[in-house]
PADO-479425 format. One line per 4 residues: number of its first residue (from 1); their letters; for each residue x, y, z of C-alpha. Coordinates in nm, 4 decimals, always signed. Layout:
! PADO-479425
NUM> a> X:Y:Z  ...
! end
This chain:
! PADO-479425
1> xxxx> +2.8808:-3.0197:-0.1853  +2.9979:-3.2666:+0.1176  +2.7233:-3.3648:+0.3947  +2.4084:-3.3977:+0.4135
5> xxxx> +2.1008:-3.2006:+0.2682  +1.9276:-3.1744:+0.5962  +2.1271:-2.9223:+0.7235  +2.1021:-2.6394:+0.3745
9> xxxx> +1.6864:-2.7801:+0.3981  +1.6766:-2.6404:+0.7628  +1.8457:-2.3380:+0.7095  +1.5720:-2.2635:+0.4223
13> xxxx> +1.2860:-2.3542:+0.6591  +1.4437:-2.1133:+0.9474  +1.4769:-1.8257:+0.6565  +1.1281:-1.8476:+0.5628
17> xxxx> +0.9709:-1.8714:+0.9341  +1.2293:-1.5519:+1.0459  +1.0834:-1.3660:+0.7410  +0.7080:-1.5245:+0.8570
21> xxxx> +0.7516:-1.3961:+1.2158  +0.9366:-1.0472:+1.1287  +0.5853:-1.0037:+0.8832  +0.3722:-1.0689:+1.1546
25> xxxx> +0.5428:-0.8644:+1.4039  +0.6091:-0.5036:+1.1630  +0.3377:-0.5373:+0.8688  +0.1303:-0.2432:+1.0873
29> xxxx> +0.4154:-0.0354:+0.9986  +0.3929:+0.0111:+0.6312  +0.1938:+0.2926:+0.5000  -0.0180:+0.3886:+0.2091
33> xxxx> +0.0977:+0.4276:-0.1101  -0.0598:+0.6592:-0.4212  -0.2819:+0.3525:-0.5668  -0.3879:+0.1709:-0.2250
37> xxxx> -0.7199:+0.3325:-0.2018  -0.8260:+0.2882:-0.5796  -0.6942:-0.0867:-0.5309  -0.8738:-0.1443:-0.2286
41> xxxx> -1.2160:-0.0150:-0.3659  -1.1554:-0.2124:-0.6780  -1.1506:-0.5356:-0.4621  -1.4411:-0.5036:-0.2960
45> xxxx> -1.6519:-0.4032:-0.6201  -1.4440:-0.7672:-0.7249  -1.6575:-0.9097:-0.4440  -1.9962:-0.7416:-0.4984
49> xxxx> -1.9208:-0.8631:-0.8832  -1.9808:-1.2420:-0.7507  -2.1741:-1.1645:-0.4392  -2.4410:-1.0030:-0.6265
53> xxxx> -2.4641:-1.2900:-0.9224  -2.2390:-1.0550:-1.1351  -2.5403:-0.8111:-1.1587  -2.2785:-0.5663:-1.0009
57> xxxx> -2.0795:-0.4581:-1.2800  -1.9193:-0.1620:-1.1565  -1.5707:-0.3304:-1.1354  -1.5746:-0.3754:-1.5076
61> xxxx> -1.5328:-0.0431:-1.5908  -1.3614:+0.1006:-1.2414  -1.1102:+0.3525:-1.3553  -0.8326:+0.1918:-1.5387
65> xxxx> -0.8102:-0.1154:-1.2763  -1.0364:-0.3106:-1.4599  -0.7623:-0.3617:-1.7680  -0.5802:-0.5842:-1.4753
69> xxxx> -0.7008:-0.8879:-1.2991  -0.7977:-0.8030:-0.9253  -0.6997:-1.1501:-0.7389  -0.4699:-0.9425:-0.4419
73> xxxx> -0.7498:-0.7137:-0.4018  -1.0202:-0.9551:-0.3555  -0.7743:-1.2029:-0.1263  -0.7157:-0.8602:+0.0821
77> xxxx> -1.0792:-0.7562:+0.1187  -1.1813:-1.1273:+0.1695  -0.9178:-1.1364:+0.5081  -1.0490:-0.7968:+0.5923
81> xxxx> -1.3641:-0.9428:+0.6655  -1.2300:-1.1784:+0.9021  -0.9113:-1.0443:+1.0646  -0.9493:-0.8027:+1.3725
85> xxxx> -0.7028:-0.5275:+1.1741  -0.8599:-0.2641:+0.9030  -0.8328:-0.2880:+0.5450  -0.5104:-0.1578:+0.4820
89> xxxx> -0.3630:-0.2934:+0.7834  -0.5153:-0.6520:+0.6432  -0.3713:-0.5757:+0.2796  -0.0393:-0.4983:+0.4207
93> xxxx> -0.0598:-0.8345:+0.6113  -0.1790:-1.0270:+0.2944  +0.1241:-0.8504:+0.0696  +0.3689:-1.0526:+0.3161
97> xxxx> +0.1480:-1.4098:+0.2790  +0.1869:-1.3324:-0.1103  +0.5693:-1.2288:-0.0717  +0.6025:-1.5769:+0.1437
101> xxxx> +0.4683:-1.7893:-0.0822  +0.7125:-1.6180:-0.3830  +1.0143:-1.7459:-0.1617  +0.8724:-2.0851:-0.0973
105> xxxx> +0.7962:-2.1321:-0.4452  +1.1706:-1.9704:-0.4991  +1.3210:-2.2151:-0.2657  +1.1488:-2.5386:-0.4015
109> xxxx> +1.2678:-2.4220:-0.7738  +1.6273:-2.3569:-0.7059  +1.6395:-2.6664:-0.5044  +1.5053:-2.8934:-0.8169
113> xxxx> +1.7215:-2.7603:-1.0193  +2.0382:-2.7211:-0.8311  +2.0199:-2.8902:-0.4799  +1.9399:-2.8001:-0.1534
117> xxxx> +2.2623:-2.5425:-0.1124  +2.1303:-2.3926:-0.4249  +1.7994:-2.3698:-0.2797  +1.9268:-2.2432:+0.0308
121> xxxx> +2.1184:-1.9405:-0.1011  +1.8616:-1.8578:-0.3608  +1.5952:-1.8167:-0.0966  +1.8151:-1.6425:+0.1487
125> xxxx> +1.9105:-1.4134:-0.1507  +1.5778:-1.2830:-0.2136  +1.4509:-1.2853:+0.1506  +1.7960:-1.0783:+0.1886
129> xxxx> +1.6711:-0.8353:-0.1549  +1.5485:-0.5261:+0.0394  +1.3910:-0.4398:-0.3207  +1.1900:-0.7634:-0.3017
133> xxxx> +1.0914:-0.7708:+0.0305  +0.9938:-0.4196:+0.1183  +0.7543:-0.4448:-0.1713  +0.5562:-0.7625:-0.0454
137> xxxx> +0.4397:-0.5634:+0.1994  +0.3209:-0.2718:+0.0096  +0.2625:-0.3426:-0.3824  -0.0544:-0.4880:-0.4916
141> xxxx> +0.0329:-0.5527:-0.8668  +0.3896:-0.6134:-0.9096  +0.5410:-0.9123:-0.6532  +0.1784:-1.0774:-0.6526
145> xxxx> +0.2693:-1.0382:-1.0332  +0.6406:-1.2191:-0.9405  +0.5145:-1.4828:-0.7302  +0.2176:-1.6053:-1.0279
149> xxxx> +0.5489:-1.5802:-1.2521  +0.8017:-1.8033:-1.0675  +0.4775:-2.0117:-0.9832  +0.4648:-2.0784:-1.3971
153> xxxx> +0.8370:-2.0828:-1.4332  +0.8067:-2.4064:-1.1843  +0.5293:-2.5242:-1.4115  +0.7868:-2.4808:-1.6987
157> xxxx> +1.0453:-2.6856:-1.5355  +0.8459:-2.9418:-1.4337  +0.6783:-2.9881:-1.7951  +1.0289:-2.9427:-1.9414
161> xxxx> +1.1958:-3.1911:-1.7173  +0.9304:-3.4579:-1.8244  +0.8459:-3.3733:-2.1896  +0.7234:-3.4819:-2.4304
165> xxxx> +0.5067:-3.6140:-2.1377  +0.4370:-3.4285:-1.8651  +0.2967:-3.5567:-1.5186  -0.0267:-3.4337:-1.3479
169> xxxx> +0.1561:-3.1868:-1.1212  +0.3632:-3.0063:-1.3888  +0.0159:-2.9299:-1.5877  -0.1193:-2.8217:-1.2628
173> xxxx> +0.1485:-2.5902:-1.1590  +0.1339:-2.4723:-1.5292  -0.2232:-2.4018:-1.5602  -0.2286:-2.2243:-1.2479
177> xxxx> +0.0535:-2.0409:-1.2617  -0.0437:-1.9309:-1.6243  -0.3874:-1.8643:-1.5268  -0.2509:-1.6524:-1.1665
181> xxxx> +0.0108:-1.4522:-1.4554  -0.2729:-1.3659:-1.6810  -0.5076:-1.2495:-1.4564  -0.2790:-1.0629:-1.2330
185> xxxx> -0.1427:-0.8510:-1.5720  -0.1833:-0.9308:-1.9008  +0.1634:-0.8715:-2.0202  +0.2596:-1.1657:-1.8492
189> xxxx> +0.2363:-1.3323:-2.1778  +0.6171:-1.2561:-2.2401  +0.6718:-1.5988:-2.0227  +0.5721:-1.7661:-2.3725
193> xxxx> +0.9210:-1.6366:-2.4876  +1.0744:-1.7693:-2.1697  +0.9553:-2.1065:-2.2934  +1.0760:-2.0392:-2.6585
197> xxxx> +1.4619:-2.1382:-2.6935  +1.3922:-2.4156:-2.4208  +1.1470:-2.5866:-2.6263  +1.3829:-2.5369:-2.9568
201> xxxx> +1.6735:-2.7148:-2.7787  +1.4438:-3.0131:-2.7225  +1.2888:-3.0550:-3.0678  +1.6196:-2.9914:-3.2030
205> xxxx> +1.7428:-3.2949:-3.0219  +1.4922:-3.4731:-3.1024  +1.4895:-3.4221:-3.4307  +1.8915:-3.5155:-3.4735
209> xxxx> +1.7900:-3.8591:-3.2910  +1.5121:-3.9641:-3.4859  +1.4212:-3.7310:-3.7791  +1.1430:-3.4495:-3.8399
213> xxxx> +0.8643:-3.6780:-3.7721  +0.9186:-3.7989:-3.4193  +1.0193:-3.4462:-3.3337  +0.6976:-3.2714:-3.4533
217> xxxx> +0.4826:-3.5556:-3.2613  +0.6587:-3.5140:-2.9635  +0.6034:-3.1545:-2.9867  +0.2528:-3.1988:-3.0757
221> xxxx> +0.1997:-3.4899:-2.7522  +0.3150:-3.2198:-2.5217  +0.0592:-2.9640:-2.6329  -0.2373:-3.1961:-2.6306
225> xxxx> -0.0840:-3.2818:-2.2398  -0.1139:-2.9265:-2.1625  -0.4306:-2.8661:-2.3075  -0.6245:-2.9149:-1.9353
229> xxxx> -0.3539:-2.7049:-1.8151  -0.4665:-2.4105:-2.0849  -0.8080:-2.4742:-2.0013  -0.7573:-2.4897:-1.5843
233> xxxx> -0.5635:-2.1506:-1.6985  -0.8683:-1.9520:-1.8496  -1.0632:-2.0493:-1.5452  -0.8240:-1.8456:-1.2731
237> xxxx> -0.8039:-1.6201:-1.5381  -1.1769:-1.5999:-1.5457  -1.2281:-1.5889:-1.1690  -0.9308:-1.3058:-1.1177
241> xxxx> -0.9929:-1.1088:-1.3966  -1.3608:-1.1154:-1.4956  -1.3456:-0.7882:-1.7754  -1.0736:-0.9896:-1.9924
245> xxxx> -1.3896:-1.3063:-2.0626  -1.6689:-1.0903:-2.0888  -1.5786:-1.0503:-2.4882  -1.2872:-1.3069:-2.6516
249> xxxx> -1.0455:-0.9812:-2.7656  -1.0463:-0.8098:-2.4258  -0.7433:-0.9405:-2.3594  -0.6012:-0.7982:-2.6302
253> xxxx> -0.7284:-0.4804:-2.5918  -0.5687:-0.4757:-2.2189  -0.2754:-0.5588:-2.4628  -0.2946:-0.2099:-2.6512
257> xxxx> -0.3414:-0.0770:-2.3797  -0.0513:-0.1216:-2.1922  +0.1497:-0.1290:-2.4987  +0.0951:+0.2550:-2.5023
261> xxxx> +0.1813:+0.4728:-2.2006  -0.1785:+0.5606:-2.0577  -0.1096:+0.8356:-1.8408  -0.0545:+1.1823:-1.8238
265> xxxx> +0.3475:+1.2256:-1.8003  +0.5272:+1.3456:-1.5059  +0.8779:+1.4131:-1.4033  +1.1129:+1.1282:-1.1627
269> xxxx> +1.4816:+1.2274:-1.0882  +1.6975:+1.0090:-1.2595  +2.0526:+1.0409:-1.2243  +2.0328:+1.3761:-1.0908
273> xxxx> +1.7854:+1.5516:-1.3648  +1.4171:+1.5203:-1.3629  +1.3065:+1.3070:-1.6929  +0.9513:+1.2800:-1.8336
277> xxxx> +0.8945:+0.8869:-1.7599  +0.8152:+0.8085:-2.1301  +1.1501:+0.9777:-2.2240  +1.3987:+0.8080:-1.9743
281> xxxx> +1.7299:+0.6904:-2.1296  +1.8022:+0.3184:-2.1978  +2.0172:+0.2902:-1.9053  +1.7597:+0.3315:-1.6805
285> xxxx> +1.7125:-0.0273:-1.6533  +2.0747:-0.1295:-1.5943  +2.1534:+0.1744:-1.3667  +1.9250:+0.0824:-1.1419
289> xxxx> +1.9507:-0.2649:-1.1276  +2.2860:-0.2576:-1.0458  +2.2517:+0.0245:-0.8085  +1.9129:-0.0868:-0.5817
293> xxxx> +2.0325:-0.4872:-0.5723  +2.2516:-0.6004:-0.3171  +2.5930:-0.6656:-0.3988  +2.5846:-1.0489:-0.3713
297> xxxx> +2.2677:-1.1069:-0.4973  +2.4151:-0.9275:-0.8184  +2.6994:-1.1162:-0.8712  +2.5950:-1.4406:-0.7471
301> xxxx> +2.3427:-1.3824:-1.0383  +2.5996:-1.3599:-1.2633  +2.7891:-1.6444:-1.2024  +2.5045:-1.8842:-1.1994
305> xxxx> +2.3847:-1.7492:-1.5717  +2.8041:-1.7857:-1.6613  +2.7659:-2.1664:-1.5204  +2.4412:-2.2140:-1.6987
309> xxxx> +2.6105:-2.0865:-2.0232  +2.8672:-2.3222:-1.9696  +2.6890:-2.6185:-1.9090  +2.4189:-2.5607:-2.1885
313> xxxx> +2.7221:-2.6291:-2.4972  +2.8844:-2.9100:-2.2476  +2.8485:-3.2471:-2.3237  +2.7046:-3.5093:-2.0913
317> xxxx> +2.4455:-3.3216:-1.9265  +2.0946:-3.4318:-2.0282  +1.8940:-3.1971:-2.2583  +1.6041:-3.1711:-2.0697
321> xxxx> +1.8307:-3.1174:-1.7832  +1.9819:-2.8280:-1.9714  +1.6555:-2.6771:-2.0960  +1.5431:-2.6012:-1.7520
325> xxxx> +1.8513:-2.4472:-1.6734  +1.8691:-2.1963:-1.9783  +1.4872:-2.1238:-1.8874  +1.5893:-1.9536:-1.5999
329> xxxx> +1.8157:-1.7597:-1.7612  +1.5608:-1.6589:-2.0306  +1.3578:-1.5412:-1.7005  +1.5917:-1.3308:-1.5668
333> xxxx> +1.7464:-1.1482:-1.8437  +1.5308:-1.1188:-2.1333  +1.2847:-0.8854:-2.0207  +1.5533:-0.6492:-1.9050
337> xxxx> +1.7191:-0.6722:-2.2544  +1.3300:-0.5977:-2.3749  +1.3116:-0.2804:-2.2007  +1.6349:-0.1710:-2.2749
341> xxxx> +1.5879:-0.2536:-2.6399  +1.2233:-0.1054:-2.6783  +1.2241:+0.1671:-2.4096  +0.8998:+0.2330:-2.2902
345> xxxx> +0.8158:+0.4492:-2.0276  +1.0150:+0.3733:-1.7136  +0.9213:+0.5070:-1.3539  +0.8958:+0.4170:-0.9866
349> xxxx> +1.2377:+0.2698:-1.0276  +1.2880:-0.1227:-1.0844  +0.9500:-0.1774:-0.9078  +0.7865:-0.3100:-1.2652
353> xxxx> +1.0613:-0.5501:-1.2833  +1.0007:-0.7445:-0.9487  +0.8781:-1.0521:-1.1221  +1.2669:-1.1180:-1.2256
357> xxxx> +1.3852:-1.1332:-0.8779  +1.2540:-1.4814:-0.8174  +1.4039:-1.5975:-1.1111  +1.7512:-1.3993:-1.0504
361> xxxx> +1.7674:-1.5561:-0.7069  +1.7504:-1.8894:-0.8739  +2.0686:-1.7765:-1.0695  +2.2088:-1.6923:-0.7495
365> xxxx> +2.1358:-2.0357:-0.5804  +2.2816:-2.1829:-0.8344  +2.5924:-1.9984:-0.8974  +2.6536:-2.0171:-0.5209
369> xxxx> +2.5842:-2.3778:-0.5027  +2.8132:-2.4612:-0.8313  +3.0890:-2.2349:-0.6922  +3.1182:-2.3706:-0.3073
373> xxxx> +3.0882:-2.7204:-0.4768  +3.3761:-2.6273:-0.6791  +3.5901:-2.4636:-0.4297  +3.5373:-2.7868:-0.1527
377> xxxx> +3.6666:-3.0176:-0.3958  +3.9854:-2.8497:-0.4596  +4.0720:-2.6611:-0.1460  +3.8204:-2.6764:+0.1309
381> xxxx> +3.9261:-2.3630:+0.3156  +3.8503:-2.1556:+0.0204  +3.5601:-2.2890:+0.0494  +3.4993:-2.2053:+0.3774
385> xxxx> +3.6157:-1.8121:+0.3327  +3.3522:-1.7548:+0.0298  +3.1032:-1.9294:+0.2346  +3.1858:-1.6664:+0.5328
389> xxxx> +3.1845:-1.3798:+0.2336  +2.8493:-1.4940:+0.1548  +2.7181:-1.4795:+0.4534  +2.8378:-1.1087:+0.4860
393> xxxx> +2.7307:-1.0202:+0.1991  +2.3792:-1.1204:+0.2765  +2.4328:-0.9439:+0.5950  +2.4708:-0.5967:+0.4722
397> xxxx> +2.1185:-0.5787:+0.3007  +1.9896:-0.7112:+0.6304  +2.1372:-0.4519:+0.8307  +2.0232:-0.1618:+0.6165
401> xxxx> +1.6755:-0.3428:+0.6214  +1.6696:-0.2765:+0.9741  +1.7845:+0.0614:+0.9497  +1.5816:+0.1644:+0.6754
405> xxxx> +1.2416:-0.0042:+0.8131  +0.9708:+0.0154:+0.7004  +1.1175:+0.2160:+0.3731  +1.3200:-0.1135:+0.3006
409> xxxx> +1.1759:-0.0625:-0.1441  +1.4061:+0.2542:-0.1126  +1.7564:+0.0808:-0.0425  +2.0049:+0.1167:-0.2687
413> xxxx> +2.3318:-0.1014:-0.2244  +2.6359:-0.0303:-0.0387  +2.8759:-0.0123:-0.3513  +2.6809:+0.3239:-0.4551
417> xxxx> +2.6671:+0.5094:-0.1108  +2.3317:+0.4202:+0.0203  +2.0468:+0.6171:-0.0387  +2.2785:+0.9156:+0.1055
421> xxxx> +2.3914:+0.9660:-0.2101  +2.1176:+0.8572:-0.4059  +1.9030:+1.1256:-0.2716  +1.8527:+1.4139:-0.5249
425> xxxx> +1.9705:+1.1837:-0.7401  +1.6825:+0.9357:-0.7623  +1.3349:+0.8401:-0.6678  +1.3603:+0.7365:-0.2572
429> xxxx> +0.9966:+0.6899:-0.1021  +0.8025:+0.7344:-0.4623  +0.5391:+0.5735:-0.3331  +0.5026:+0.8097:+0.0171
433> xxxx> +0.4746:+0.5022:+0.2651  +0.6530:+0.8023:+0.5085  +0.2938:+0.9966:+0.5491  +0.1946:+0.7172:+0.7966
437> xxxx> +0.4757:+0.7727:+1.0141  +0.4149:+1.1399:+0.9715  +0.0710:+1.1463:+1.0470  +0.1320:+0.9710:+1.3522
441> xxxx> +0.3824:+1.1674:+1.4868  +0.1898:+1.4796:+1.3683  -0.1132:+1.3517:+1.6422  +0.1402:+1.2778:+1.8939
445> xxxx> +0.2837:+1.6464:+1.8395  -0.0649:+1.8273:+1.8614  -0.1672:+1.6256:+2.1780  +0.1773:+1.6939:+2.3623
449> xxxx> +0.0955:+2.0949:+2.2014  -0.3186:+2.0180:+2.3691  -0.3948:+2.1428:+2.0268  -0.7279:+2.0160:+1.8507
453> xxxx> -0.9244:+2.1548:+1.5569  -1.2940:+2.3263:+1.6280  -1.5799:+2.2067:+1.5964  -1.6776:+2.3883:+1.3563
457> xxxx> -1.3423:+2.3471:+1.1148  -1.1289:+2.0645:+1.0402  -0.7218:+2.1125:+1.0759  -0.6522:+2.2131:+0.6797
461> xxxx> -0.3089:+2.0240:+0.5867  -0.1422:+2.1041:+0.2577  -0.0221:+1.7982:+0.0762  +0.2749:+1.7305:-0.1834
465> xxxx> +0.2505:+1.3365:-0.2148  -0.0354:+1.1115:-0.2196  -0.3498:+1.2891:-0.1039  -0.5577:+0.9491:-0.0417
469> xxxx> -0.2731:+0.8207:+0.1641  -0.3061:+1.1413:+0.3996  -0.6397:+1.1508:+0.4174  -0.6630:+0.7781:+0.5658
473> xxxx> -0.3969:+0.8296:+0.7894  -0.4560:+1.1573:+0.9343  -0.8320:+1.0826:+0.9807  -1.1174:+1.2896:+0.9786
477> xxxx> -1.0335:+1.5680:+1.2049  -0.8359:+1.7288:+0.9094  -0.8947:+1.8118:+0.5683  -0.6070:+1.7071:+0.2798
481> xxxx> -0.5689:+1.9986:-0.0113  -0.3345:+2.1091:-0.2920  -0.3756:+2.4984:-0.1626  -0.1629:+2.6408:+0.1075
485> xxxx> -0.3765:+2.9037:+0.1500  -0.5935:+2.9064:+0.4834  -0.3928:+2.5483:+0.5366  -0.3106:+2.5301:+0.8769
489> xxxx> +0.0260:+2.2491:+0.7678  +0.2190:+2.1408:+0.5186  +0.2681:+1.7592:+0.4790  +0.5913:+1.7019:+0.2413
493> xxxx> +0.7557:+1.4183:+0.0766  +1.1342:+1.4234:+0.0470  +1.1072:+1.4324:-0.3012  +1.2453:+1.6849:-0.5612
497> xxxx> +0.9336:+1.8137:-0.6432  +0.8244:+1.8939:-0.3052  +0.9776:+2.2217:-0.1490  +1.1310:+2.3497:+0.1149
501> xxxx> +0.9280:+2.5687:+0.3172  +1.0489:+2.8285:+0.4924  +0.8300:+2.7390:+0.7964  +0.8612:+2.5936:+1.1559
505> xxxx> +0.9074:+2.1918:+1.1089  +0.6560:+2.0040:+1.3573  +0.7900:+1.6565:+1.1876  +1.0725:+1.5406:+0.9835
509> xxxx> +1.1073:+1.1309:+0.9343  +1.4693:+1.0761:+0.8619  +1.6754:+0.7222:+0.7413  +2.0474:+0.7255:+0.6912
513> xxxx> +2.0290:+1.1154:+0.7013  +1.7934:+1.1556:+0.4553  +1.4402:+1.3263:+0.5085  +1.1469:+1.1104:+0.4098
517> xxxx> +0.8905:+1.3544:+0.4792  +0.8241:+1.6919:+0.7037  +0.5255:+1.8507:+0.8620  +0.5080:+2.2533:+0.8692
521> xxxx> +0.3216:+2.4529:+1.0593  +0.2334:+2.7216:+0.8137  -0.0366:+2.8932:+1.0401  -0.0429:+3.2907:+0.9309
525> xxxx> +0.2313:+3.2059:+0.7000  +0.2320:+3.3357:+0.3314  +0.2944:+3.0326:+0.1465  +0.2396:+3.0610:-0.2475
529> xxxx> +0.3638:+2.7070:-0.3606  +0.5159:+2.3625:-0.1968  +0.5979:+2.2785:-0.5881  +0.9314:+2.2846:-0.7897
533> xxxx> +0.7025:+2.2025:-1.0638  +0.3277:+2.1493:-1.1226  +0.1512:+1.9128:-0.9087  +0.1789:+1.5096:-0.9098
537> xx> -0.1832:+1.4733:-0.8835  -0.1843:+1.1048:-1.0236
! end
């Protein structure tokens, strides 16, 4: 790519302070979701774990949240402290410092591997991935679960790029990021598969150079390098995740655990018919994928894992070199082709898969990079016109961000109709982050009515969505319950199993024509059920 690197490096820096100011500006706007509450309590037992010289156990056996490492929920109730917002203002702030730190790390990756162009697009990509960034804000397990991945994929690269001898900062990253991985959710081992065909290509080599021998002791060198890394990882492990040391098989108990599907099954909407989650179809994973990502994050994707195919049975390039490269590609796509293959239970759309975005990104970097390189060597123009078409096509996302704020997790691209015609078709706001909005514009409604509950009763709202996310943020002069009866309103989720009432609407929070959520006023109404089937109580 002609000129200098200064200009791609600044672009990166002005992406990542844009997404840093936008954070600091909207992260009040993002509601609760079903799990904040039970995550929130979980990281302050965390803390009275260690403040109390671990004579405060109740963490280690706190619902289910104890089979997962609790490092988000302790950084969020440790800000909490010290910030002037509340606690789930504070989390939603400390979701966008994790979400940051996954495109930095993002950035600095593509750009080792590819240039600064490639590091460029990559981070402009995923800072462009409504999918990725909606859910820094609001999901304490899965992108703090990305960004310890792409953390140990840089670890990877760096101990790849120098074996059989890697440096101090390669074992660092790699202990760290190994130990952040574990201790965030256990079934971050997969990464060791990541790892698998890289490591084969170099002993392979090796071993064609200079015979068995040489090739098992460099193996065995590069092990006994990482061993401070393994033991640095244990450690964060340790510190986020105090259950999995407390006996040497917890860890793989979490393991059976989560190898099973632990909760009662409900019903999502996918592709227009409500599915049990452990009995959704193998395309689940490939429909949605292509259907939530943004068009040129897709196929940007693509290309780079083409090139990287390419280059990895070329000649010239160095095997270490092309180890790294196929890495990536092992990070992007083989979980997918996991889930596809195995088919466990699938729900909340793509949001369990966040931790290949980083790594997809990368992909994208570098297939942008290689083809703009490509095109300026042969007719600069061209060049110039897919530049422009990338630009737009990182555009679009943006501008549906901004429509769609702060329900950016719900987007779904451009080529499928928008979440127009995804509605009744699939999940939307799964997670209800619309009740906040509601509940505020429920206050604002009964203060413009000079309405207020007695003091003797609390208003009685009906809820079809996450009762813990009402509650907090309709406060305590009302009273969240599953009965309509004696409810003075109905608080609704635009989801399929939420009804229709046939009531006076007080609210209704609308994107791109579709209803998020609606407030009834069902005083001295006969209402039976809000249901289309039984309760999500989960």
């Amino acid at each position: 790519m002609p000129g200098s690197e200064r200009l791609p490096d600044t672009a990166a820096i002005a992406v990542l302070t844009a997404v840093a100011a936008i954070a600091v500006f909207t992260f009040r706007d993002y509601g609760l979701g079903w799990d904040d509450l039970t995550h929130a309590q979980y990281g302050q037992m965390l803390l009275d774990f260690y403040g109390s010289g671990f004579q405060d156990k109740r963490a280690l056996s706190f619902v289910n949240l104890y089979m997962y490492g609790g490092g988000f929920d302790m950084f969020a109730a440790l800000l909490a402290k010290i910030l002037p917002f509340n606690l789930f203002e504070t989390r939603r702030l400390a979701g966008a410092v994790v979400g940051l730190l996954g495109l930095v790390v993002t950035w600095r990756l593509a750009r080792r591997l590819g240039g600064a162009w490639a590091g460029l697009i990559a981070v402009a990509l995923l800072a462009a991935c409504p999918f990725y960034y909606g859910h820094m804000f609001i999901n304490p397990k899965d992108v703090p679960f990305a960004v310890a991945m792409v953390i140990l994929l840089y670890g990877f690269v760096r101990a790849l790029e120098t074996y059989p001898r890697p440096d101090l900062a390669a074992i660092g990253f790699f202990g760290i990021g190994l130990g952040l991985t574990l201790g965030t959710r256990i079934m971050g081992g997969i990464a060791a598969l990541y790892v698998l065909v890289p490591l084969l290509m170099l002993i392979a080599c090796d071993w064609r150079k200079a015979g068995v021998a040489a090739a098992s002791a460099n193996f065995a060198r590069l092990l006994l390098r990482l061993l401070p890394g393994f033991v640095l990882a244990y450690a964060v492990m340790a510190l986020l995740w105090p259950w999995s040391v407390l006996e040497p098989l917890n860890p793989v108990r979490a393991v059976g655990y989560f190898a099973q599907f632990f909760e009662k099954p409900w019903k999502e909407m996918f592709e227009g018919t409500p599915i049990s989650v452990p009995d959704m179809p193998r395309s689940y994973i490939p429909v949605l994928f292509s259907l939530k990502l943004p068009e040129m994050f897709l196929g940007l994707s693509v290309i780079g894992a083409g090139w990287i195919g390419i280059s990895a049975v070329a000649s010239g390039r160095p095997i270490r070199r092309k180890a790294a490269l196929v890495l990536i590609v092992m990070a992007a796509f083989l979980p997918l082709l996991i889930a596809v293959i195995a088919r466990p239970a699938m729900y909340n759309g793509i949001r369990h898969f966040a931790f290949v975005m980083p790594p997809l990104a990368i992909l994208g970097g570098l297939g942008g990079a290689w083809l703009l390189t490509a095109l300026s060597r042969r007719a600069r123009p061209t060049a110039v016109a897919v530049a422009a078409l990338i630009l737009i096509g990182l555009l679009l996302p943006v501008a549906a961000m901004v429509r769609l704020h702060p329900y950016q997790y719900t987007h779904f691209n451009w080529l499928s109709g928008g979440i127009k015609q995804a509605n009744n078709r699939y999940m939307l706001d799964y997670w209800g982050l619309a009740f906040k909005q509601a509940s505020q514009e429920l206050h604002a409604k009964l203060v413009e009515r000079l309405e207020a509950p007695t003091q003797r009763r609390r208003w009685r709202i009906a809820v079809c969505g996450p009762h813990s996310s009402a509650t907090v943020e309709l406060g305590p002069d009302f009273l969240a319950t599953w009965d309509t009866k004696g409810a003075d309103f109905a608080m609704m989720l635009g989801e399929f199993y939420c009804a229709e009432l046939k009531a006076p609407v007080l609210v209704e929070i609308v994107r791109d024509g579709v209803v998020f959520a609606r407030v009834y006023d069902i005083r001295g109404r006969n209402i039976t059920d809000m249901f289309t089937i039984p309760p999500v109580t989960r």
